[in-house]
Backbone as a chain_set.jsonl record, in Angstrom:
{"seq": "XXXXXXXXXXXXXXXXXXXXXXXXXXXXXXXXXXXXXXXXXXXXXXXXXXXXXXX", "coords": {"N": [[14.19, 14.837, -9.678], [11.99, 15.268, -8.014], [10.365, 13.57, -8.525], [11.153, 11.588, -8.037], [11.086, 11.659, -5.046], [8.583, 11.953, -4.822], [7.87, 9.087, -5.253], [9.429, 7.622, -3.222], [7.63, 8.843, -1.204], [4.745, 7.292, -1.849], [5.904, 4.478, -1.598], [6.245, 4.733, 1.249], [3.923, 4.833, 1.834], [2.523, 2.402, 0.926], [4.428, 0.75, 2.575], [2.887, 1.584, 5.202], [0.493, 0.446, 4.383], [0.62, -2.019, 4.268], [1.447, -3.065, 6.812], [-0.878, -2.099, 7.96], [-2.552, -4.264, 7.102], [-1.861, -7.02, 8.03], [-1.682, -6.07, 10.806], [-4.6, -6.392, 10.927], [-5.261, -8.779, 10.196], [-4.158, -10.116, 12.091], [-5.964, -9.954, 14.373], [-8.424, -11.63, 15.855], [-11.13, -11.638, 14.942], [-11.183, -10.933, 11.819], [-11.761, -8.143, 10.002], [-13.451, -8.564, 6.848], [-13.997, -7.196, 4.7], [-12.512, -4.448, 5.182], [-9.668, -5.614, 5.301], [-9.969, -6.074, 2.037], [-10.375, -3.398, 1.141], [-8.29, -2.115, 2.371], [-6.216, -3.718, 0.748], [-6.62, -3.448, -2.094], [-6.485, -0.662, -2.271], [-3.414, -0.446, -1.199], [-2.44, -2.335, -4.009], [-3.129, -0.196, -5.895], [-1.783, 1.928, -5.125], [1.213, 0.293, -5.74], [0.62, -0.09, -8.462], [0.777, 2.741, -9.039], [3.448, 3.181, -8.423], [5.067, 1.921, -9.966], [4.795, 2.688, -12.622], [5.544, 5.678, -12.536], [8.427, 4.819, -12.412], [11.114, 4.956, -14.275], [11.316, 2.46, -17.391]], "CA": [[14.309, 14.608, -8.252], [10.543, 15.18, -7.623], [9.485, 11.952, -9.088], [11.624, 10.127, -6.691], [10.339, 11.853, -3.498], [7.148, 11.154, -4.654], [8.069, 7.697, -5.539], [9.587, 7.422, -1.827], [6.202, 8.661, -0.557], [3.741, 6.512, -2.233], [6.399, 3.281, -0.783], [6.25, 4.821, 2.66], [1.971, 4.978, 1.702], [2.21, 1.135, 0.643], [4.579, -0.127, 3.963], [1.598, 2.005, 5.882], [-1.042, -0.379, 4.584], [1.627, -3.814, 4.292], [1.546, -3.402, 8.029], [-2.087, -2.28, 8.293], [-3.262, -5.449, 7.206], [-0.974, -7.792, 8.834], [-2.339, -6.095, 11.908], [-5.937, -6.737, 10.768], [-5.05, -10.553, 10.208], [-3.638, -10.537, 13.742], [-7.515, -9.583, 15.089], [-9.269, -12.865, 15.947], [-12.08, -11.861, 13.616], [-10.561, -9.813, 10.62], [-13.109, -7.578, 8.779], [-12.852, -8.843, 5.173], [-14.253, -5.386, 4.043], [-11.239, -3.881, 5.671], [-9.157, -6.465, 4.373], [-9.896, -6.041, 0.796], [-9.877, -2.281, 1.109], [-6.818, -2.117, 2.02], [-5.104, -4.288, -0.021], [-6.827, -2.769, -3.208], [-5.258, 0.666, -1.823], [-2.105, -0.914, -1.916], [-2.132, -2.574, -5.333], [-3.027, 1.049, -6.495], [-0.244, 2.671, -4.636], [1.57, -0.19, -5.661], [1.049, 0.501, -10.07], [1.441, 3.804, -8.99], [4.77, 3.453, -8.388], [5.144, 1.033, -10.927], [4.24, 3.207, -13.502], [6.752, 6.403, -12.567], [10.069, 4.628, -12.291], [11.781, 4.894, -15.562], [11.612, 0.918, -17.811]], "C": [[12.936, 14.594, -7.586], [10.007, 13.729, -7.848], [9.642, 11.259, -7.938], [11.614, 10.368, -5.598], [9.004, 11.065, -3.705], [7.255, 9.602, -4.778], [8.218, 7.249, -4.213], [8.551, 7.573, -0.641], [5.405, 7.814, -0.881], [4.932, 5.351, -1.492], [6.351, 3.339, 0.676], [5.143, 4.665, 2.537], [1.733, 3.625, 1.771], [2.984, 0.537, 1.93], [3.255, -0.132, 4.749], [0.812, 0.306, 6.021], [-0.239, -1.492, 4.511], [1.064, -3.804, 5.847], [0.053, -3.017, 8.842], [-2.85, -3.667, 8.051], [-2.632, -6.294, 7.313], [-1.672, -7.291, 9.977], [-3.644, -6.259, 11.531], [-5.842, -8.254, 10.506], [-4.872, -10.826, 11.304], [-5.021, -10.597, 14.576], [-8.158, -10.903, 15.365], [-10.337, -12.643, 14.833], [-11.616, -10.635, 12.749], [-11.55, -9.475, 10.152], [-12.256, -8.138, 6.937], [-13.251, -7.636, 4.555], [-13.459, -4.756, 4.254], [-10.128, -4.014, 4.65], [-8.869, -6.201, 2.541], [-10.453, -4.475, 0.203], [-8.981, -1.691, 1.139], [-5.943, -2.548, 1.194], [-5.828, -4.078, -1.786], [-5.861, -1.374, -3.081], [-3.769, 0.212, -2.23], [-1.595, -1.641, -2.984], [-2.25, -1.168, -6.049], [-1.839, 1.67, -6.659], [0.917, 1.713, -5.562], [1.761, 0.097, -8.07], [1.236, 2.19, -10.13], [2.95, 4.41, -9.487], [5.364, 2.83, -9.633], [5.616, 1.798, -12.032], [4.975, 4.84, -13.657], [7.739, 5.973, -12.102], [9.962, 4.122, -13.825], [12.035, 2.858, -16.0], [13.025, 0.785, -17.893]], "O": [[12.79, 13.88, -6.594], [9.246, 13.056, -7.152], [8.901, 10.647, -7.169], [12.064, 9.515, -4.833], [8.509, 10.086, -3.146], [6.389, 8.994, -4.148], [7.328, 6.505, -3.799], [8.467, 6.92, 0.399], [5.13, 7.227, 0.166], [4.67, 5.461, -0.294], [6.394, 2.318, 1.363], [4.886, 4.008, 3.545], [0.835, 3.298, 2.547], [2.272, -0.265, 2.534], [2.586, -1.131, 5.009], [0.626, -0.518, 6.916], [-0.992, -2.31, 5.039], [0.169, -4.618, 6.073], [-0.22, -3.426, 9.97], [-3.705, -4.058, 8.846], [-2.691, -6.805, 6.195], [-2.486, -8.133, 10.355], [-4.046, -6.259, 12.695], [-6.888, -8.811, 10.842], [-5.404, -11.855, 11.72], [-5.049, -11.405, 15.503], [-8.57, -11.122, 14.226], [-10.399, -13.425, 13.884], [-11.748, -9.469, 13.122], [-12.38, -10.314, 9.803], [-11.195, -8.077, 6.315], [-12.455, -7.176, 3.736], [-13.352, -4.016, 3.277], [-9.719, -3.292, 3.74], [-7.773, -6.168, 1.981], [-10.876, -4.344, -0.946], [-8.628, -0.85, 0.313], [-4.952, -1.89, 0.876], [-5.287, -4.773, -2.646], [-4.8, -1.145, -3.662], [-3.155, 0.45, -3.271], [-0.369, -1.705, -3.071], [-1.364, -0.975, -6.882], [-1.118, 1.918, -7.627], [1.651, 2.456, -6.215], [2.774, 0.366, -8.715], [1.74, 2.787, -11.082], [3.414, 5.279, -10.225], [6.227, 3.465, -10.239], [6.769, 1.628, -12.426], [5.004, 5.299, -14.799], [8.211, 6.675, -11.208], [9.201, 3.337, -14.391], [12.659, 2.084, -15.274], [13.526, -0.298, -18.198]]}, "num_chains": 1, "name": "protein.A"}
């Protein structure tokens, strides 16, 4: 049952940044350093999760 809180946190961690950079695209001038900070973060988060849910 722990796994899958944490599992449910790290997906609430990865909406976070889905919708952090969607609002950084919305900016007239987007930082691309931002940009591709974030969305490294969330490929992390993203084999994170990957990687504890049972094959």
């Amino acid at each position: 049952m722990a796994i899958e809180a944490h599992i449910r946190e790290l997906g609430f961690r990865h909406e976070n940044l889905d919708r952090a950079i969607r609002d950084e695209l919305q900016r007239p001038a987007a930082d691309q350093l931002r940009l591709r900070q974030l969305k490294r973060q969330k490929l992390k988060l993203k084999e994170q999760i990957e990687s504890l849910r049972p094959s």
